[in-house]
C-alpha positions as CSV (number, residue, x, y, z in Angstrom):
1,X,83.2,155.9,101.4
2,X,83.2,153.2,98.3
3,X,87.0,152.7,96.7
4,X,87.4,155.1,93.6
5,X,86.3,153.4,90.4
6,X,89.0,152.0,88.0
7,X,90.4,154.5,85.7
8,X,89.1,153.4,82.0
9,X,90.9,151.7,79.9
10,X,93.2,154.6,77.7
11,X,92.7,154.8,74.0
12,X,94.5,157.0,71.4
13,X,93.7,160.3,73.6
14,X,93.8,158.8,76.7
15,X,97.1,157.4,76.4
16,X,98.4,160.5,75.4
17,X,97.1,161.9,78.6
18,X,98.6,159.5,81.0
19,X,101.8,159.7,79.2
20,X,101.7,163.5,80.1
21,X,101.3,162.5,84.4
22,X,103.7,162.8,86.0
23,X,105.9,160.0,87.6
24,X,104.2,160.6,90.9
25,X,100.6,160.5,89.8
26,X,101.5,157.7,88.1
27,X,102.6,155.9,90.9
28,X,99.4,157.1,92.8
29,X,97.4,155.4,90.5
30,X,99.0,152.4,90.3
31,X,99.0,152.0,94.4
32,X,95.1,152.8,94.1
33,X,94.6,149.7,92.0
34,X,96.7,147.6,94.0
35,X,95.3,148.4,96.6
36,X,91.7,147.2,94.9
37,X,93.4,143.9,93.9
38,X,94.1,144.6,90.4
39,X,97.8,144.1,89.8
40,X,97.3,144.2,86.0
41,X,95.9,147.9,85.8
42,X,98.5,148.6,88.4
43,X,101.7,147.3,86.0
44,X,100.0,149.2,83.2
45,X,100.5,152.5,85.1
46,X,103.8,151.5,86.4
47,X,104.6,150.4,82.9
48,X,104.2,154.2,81.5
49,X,105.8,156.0,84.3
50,X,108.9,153.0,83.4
51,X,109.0,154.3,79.9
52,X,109.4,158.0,81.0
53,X,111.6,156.7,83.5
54,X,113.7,153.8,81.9
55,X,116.7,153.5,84.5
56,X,114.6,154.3,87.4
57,X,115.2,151.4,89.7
58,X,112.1,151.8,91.9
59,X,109.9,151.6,89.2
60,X,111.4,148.4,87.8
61,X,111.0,147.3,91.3
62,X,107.5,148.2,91.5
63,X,106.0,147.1,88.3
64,X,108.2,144.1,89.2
65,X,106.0,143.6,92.0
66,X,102.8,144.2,90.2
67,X,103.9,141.9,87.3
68,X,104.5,139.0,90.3
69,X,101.1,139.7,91.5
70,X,99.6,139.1,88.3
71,X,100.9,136.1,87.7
72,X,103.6,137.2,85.3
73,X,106.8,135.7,86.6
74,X,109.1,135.6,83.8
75,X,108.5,139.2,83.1
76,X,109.0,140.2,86.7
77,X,112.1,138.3,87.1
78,X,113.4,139.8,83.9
79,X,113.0,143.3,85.9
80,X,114.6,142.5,89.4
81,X,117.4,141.3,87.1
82,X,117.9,144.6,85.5
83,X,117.0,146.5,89.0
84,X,120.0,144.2,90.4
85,X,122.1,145.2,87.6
86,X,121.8,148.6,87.6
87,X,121.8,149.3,91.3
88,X,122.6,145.9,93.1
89,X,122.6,148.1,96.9
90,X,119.2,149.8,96.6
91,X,115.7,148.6,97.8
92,X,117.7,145.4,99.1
93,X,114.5,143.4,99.3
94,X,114.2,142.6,95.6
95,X,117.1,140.3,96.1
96,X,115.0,138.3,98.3
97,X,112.2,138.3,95.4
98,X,114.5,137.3,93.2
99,X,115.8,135.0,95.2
100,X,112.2,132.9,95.7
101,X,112.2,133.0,91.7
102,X,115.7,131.4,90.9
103,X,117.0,127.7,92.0
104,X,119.3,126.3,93.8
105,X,122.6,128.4,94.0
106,X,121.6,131.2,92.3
107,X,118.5,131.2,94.8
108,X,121.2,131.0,97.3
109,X,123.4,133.7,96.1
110,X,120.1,136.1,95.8
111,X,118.9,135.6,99.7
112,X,122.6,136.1,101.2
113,X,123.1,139.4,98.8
114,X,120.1,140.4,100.5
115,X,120.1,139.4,103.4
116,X,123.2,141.5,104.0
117,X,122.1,144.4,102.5
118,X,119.5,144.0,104.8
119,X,121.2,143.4,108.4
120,X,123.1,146.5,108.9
121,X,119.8,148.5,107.7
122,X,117.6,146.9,110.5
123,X,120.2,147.2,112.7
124,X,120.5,151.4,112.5
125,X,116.4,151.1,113.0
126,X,114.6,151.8,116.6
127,X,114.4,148.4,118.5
128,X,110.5,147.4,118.0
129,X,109.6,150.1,115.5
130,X,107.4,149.3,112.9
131,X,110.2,149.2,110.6
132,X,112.5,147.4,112.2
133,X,109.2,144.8,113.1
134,X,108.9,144.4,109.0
135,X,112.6,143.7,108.4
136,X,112.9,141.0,110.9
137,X,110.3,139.3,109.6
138,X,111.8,140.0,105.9
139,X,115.0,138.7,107.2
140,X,113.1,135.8,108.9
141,X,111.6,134.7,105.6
142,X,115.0,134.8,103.7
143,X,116.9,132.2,106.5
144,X,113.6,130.4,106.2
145,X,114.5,130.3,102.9
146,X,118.1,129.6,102.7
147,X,117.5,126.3,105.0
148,X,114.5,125.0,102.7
149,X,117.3,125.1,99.7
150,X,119.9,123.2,101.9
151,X,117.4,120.7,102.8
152,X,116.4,120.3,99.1
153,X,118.3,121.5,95.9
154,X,121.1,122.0,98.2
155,X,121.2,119.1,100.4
156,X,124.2,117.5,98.5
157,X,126.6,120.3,99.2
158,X,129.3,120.6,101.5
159,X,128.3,121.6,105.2
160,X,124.9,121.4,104.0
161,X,123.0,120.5,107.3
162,X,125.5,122.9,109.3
163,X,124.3,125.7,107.2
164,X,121.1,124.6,107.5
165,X,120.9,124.6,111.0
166,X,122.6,128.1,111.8
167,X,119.7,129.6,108.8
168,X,117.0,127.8,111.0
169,X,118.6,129.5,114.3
170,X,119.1,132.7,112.4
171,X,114.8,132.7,111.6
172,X,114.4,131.7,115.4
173,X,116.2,134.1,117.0
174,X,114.7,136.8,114.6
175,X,111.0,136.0,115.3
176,X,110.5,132.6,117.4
177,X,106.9,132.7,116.9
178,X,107.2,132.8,113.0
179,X,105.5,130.0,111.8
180,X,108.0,129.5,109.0
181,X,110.4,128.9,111.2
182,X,108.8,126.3,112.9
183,X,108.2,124.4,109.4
184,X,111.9,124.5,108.6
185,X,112.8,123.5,112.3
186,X,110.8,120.8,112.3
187,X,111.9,120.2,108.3
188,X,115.2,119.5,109.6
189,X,115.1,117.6,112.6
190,X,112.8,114.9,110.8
191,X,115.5,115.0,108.1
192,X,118.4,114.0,110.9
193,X,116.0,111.4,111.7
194,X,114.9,113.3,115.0
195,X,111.6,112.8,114.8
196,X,110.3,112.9,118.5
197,X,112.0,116.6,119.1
198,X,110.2,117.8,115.9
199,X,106.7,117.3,117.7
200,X,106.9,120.5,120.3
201,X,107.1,122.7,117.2
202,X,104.9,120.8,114.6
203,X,102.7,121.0,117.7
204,X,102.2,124.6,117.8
205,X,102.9,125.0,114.4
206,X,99.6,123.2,114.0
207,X,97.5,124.7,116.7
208,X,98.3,128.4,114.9
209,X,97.6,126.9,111.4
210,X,94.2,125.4,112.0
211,X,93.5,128.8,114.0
212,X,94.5,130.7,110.9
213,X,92.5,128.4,108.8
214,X,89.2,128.7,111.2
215,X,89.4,132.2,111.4
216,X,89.4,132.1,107.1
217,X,86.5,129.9,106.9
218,X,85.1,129.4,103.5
219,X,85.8,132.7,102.4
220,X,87.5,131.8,99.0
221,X,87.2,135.1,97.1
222,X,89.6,137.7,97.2
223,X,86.8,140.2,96.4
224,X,84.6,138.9,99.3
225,X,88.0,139.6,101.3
226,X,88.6,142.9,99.9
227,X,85.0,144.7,100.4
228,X,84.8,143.0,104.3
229,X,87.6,145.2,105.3
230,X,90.7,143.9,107.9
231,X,88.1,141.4,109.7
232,X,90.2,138.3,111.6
233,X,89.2,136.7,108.1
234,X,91.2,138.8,106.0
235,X,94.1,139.5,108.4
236,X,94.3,135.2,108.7
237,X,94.6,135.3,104.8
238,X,97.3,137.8,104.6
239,X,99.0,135.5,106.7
240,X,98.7,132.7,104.8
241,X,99.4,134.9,101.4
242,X,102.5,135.8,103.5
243,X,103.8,132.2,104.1
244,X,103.3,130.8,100.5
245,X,101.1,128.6,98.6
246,X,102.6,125.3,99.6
247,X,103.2,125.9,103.5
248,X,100.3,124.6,105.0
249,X,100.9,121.7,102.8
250,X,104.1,121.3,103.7
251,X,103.4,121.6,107.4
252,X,100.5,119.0,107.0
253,X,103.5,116.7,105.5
254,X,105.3,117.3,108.4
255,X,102.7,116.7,110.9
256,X,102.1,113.2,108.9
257,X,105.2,111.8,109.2
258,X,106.1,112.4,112.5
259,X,102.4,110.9,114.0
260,X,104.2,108.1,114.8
261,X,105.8,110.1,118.0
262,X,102.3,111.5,118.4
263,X,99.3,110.5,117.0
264,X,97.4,113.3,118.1
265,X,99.4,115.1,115.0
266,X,97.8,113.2,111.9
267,X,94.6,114.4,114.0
268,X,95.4,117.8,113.2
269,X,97.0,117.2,109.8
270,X,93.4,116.3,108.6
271,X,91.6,119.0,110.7
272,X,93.9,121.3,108.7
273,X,93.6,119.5,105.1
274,X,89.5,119.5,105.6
275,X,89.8,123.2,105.7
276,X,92.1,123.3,102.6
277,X,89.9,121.2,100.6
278,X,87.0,123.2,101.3
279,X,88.5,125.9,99.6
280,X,90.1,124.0,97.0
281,X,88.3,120.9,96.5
282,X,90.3,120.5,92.8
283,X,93.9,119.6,94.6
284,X,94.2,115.8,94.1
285,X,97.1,116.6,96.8
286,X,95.0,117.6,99.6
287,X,92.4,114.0,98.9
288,X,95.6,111.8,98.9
289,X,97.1,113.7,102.3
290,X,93.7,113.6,103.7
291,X,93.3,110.1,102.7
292,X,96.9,109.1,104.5
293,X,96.1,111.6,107.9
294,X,93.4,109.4,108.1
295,X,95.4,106.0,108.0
296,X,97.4,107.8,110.6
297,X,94.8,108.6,112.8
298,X,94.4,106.5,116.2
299,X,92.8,104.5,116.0
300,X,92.9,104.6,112.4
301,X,89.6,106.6,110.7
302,X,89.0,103.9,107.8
303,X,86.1,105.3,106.1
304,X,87.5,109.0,105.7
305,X,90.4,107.2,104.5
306,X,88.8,105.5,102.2
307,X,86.7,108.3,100.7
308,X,89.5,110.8,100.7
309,X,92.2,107.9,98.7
310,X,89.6,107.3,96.4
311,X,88.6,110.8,95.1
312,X,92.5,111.1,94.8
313,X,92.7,107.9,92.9
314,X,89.5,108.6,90.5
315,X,90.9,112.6,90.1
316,X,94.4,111.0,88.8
317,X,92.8,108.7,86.6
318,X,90.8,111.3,84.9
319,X,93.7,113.1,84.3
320,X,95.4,109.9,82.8
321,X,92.8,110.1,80.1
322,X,92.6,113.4,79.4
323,X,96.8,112.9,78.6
324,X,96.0,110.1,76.7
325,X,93.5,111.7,74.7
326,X,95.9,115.1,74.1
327,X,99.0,112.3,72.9
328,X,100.6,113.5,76.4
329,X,102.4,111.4,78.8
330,X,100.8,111.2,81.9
331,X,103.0,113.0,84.9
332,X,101.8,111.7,87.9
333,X,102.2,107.8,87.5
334,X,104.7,108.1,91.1
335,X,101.6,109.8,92.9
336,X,99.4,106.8,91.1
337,X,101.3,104.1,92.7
338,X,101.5,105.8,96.5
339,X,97.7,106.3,96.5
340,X,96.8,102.7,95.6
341,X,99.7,101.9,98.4
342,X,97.8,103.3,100.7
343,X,94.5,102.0,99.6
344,X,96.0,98.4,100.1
345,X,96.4,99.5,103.7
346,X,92.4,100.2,104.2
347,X,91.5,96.4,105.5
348,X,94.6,96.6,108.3
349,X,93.2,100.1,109.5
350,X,89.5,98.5,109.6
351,X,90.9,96.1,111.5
352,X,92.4,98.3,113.8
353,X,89.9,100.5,114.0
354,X,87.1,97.5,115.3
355,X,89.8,96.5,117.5
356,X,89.9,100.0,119.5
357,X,85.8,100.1,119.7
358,X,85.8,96.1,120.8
359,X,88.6,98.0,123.3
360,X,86.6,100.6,123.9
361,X,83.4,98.6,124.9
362,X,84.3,96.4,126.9
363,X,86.1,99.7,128.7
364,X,82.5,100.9,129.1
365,X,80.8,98.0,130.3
366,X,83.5,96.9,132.5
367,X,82.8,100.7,134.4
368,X,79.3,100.1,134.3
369,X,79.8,96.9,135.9
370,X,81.9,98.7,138.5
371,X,79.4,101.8,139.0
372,X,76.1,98.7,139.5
373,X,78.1,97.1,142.1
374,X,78.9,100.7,143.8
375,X,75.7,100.9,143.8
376,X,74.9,97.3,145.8
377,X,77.2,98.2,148.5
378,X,75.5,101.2,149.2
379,X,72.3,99.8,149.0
380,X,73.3,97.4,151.6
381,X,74.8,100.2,154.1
């Protein structure tokens, strides 16, 4: 049967109504539009059982949630900070989403509170059972977490890559097939200048991204995703939701840098970033990655490169003048410079690229020649 309508928007009478449900119906109806995709109907109803409720930690918690999903960060940090406050040992996963909305060491301090809140809970949990499956990953995703702040607002402090390295064994040993792990495992070996052991995990970590990635296709919408119910489409987004807006570029980074060690990896890097741009064609990111895959490539794919640096370059300058026109200074002069870098690099790659198919034949004609003559001596038997 069709999903329930959306309740309407309450007026005077109406409000007065819902103020009257109780905390539980409340609650109900605020899972029934999250569960639609509509996080801002859902915070309203959180919002009134909240005001009934005002020290309930669960609700803050919730509507926290709801708020995130909307888009409202501040307000949704502002409520994991009061949850903390008033009951710092329950529902021990808001410290990890407070955690991804702080920086640095207070980032740092949110993940361990959490993450040890959340150990001894997993452990008292059936081996394999559903919710012992759902921690470990939870408890994946904060050591994932805790190494990406060593190996960035971190990095300077003491024991920094140790630490680093027992949070990426601590995500491994929880779930060695995460793909966050892989990311940060591979994050950290290129940062100790280890480049060729980071291609067995970039490796698979790119085979499962461009399968997640195929399996989305161009299905963009949410609401497409929503109404097609858990097809390999949807269930490939939720993964993706799950790992974060900026890990597949990340990973595509990753996979650029170390196609030095194997070249078959800026292959895959672009296979990937072809997928992201077809659903966000607006990221002058994804061009100028695109652009350098390409370089990458062996032998080196000059034209894509080309194409892909320019739309990069022409996208940034747009945006130059729209700062100029606003009086704004224009925040991307660092990106500027890299991608006309790499567009100085176009006639070496052309060259390269008409060396391999010179190469390539006078590979072919040189078998040809050996399959004619083949073909003499058996004539003459």
């Amino acid at each position: 049967s069709p999903p329930a309508p959306p309740p309407r928007s309450p007026g005077a009478a109406g409000g007065e109504a819902m103020a009257q449900h109780s905390k539980e119906q409340l609650m109900q109806q605020a899972q029934l539009a999250l569960d639609r995709s509509e996080p801002e109907l859902a915070a309203k109803f959180f919002r009134r059982a909240l005001e009934a409720h005002p020290t309930d930690t669960d609700l803050m918690d919730a509507l926290a949630h709801a708020e995130l999903q909307a888009g409202n960060a501040e307000v949704g940090e502002q409520l994991l900070q009061r949850s903390t406050a008033l009951a710092p040992d329950a529902n021990p996963v808001k410290w990890l989403y407070l955690g991804q909305l702080k920086e640095g060491m207070d980032a740092m301090l949110c993940f361990r509170k959490g993450i040890e809140l959340l150990q001894p809970v997993r452990a008292s949990l059936p081996a394999g059972s559903p919710d012992e499956v759902a921690l470990r990953r939870e408890l994946c995703r904060a050591f994932c977490a805790v190494a990406d702040l060593f190996l960035t607002d971190l990095c300077y402090e003491d024991d920094a890559e140790r630490s680093c390295q027992a949070a990426v064994e601590q995500a491994l040993a929880l779930s060695p097939d995460s793909l966050d792990a892989m990311r940060v495992q591979a994050s950290l070996l290129v940062s100790q200048q280890r480049r060729a052991e980071a291609v067995g995990p970039l490796q698979r970590l790119a085979a499962e991204l461009n399968a997640l990635l195929t399996a989305v296709g161009d299905l963009t919408l949410r609401e497409e995703l929503v109404e097609s119910g858990r097809t390999p489409a949807v269930v490939a987004m939720e993964r993706l939701d799950a790992l974060g807006e900026e890990f597949s570029v990340e990973s595509t980074k990753l996979m650029v840098e170390c196609s030095s060690e194997d070249p078959s990896l800026a292959s895959s890097a672009l296979d990937a970033l072809s997928r992201l741009l077809a659903m966000d064609e607006d990221n002058v990111e994804l061009w100028y990655l695109s652009g350098v895959a390409a370089l990458c490539a062996v032998p080196p794919e000059a034209e894509v490169a080309e194409q892909h640096l320019v739309q990069a370059r022409d996208m940034l300058r747009r945006l130059r003048r729209l700062a100029a026109e606003q009086g704004e200074e224009f925040p991307y002069e660092e990106q500027e410079r890299l991608v006309e870098e790499h567009l100085g690099m176009l006639p070496q790659a052309r060259e390269q690229a008409a060396q391999a198919q010179a190469v390539a034949a006078h590979a072919a004609a040189a078998g040809h020649g050996a399959e004619d003559e083949d073909d003499d001596d058996d004539d003459d038997d």
